[in-house]
N, C-alpha and C positions, 0 to 999 in steps of 0.2 A: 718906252713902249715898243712893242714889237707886232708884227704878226708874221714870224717865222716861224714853219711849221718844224717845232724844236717843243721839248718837256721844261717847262718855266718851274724853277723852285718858287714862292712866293714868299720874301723874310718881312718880317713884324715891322719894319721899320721904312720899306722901298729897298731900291738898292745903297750901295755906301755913296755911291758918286753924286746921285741925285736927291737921296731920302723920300721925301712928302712933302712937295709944294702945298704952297697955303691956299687954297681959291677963294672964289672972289663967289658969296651968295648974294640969293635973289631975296629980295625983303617980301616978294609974293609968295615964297615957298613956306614962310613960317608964320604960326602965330604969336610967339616971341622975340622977345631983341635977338638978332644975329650971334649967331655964334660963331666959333674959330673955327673953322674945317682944314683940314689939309686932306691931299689925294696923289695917289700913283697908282698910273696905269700900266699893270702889266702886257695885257691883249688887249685890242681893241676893233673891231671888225663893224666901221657904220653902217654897212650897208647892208649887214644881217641884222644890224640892232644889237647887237650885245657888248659886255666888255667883262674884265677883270684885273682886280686892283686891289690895294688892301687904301681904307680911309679912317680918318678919328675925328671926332666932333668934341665941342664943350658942350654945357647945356643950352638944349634947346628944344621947343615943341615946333612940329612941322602943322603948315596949314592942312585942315580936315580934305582930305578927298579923295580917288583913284590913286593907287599906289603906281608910282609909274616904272613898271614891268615884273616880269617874273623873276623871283633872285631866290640866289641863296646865300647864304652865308654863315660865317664862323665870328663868334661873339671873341675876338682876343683878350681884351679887356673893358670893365663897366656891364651894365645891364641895360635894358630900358623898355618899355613897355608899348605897346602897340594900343591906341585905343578907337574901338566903333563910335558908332554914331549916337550911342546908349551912354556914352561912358565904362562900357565895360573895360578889362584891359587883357592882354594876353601879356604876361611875363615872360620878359627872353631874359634870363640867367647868363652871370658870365660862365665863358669856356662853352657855349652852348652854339647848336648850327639849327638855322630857323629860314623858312621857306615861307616864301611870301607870294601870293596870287597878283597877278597885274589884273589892275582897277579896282581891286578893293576897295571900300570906303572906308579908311583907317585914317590916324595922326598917328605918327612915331611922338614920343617923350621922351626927352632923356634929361636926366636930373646926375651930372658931374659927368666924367669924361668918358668915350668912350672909340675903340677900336673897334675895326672889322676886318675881315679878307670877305671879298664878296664875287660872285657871278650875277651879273643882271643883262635882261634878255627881254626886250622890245621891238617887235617888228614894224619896222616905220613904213611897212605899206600896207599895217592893217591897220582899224579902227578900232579904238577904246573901247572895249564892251563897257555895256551900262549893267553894274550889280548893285543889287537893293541892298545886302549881307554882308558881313564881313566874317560870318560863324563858317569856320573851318579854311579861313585865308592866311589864318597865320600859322604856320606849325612848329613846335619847336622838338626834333628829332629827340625819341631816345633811345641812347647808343646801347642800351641792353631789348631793345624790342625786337619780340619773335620774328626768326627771321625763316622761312621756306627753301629745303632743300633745289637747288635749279636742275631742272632736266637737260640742259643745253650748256655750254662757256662761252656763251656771247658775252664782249665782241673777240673772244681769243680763240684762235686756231692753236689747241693744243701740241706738242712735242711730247710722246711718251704717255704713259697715262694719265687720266683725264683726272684733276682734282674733285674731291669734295666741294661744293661751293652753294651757298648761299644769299638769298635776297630777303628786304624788303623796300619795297616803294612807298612813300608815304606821300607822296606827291606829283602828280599829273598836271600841267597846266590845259588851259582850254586848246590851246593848238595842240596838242598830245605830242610835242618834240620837246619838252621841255619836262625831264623827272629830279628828283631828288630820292636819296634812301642810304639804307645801310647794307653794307655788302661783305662777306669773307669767303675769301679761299683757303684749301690748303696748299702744299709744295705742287710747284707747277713752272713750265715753261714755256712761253707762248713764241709760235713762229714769231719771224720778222716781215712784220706787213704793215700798211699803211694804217695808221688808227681810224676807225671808222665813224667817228664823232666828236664832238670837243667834252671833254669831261674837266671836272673841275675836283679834286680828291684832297679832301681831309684824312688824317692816317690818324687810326684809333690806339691800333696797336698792332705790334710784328713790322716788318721789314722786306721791303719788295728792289730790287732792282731793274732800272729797266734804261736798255741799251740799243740807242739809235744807230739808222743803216749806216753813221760814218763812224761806228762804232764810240761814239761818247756815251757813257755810261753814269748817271746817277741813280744813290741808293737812297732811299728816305726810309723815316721811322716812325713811330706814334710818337705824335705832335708835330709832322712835317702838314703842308702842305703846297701842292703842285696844281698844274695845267696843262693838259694835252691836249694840243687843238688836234682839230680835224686834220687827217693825211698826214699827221706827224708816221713816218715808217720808223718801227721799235717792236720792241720783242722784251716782257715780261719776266723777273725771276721771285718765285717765293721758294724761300728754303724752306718754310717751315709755316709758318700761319699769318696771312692778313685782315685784319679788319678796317672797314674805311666805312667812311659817311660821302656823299657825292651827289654830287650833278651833272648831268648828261644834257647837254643840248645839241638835236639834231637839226641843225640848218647847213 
């Protein structure tokens, strides 16, 4: 675990040196026998409340209540289903990226084994909002949904002409520093300046490089995914087209 402001790849597995520790769960967090969990933390920042990490679980139902914070995440393998207070269930599909509202009144399910890469985001000096609904807490992104030409390249200071680019946001949390969405560019190179957020990037398709002030330079593709905290200084390359799914958290 790190919190150097550095571009973290995230691999399926942890890293090779450490893998995924197994943790140790709470018998109050479930309403079935305990399952196997394992975790590794990539970022970790307590004092903003958030982290990220890739985990995997066996089967297990979690106890009914407030989901505790805002996340996102990328389904690696397995499915599992979110369900209200109704029993209704929201399907999270493998290979699938699903956004979650902090304090929901949901139960995760999961029935055989499952992976994630995750961002979650808790501010431990606010209080729990109390929500009566869980109807539109759970969202499970689709990566063909119409996305809105942008007026602007935030957060990039372009070099050279201004690419094509597109959004859509499919999710806001109650503090409004907290989005999830789908986003592409075309060819484009961004100055070298300090990142102005932590972002968390699933790569859909196309190939971006992007190269820090001590010149280290990683290139990812569709199906990588990364992490750029805040104040990471880097500087953006698209040869040609990206598309990403992501979250943005500003603290």
């Amino acid at each position: 675990m790190t919190m150097e402001k550095r571009v973290i790849r995230l691999e399926r597995n942890g890293p090779s040196a450490t893998g995924m520790p197994e943790m140790e769960c709470d018998p109050a967090g479930f309403q079935s026998p305990l399952p196997t969990q394992h975790l590794h933390v990539y970022y970790d920042d307590p004092e903003a409340g958030f982290s990220v990490g890739v985990w995997d679980t066996s089967t297990m139902q979690e106890a009914f209540g407030p989901y505790p914070g805002d996340e996102f995440i990328w389904v690696l393998d397995g499915e599992f289903k979110m369900l209200d207070g109704s029993g209704d269930a929201v399907v999270c599909p493998p290979n699938s990226c699903v956004s979650f509202r902090n304090a929901a009144p949901v139960s995760w399910l999961q029935e055989g084994y499952l992976k994630k890469f995750y961002i979650t985001y808790m501010d431990p000096k606010a209080e729990t909002p109390k929500i009566d609904s869980a109807d539109g807490a759970i969202q499970v992104l689709d990566p063909n949904a119409t996305l809105a030409v942008m007026d602007n390249t935030d957060p990039f200071v372009i070099e050279g002409d201004a690419p094509v680019q597109k959004n859509h946001t499919n999710f806001t949390n109650d503090a409004g520093n907290f989005f999830t969405g789908t986003w592409e560019s075309g060819p484009m190179v961004s100055k070298m300046l300090p990142f102005p957020t932590h972002e968390f990037v699933r790569m859909l398709t196309g190939e971006v490089t992007i190269t820090e002030g001590d010149g280290t330079a990683q290139t990812f593709i569709g199906g990588d995914c990364f992490f750029v905290p805040k104040g990471t200084v880097c500087s953006w390359e698209i040869k040609d087209h990206v598309k990403k799914h992501y979250a943005i958290l500003d603290v």
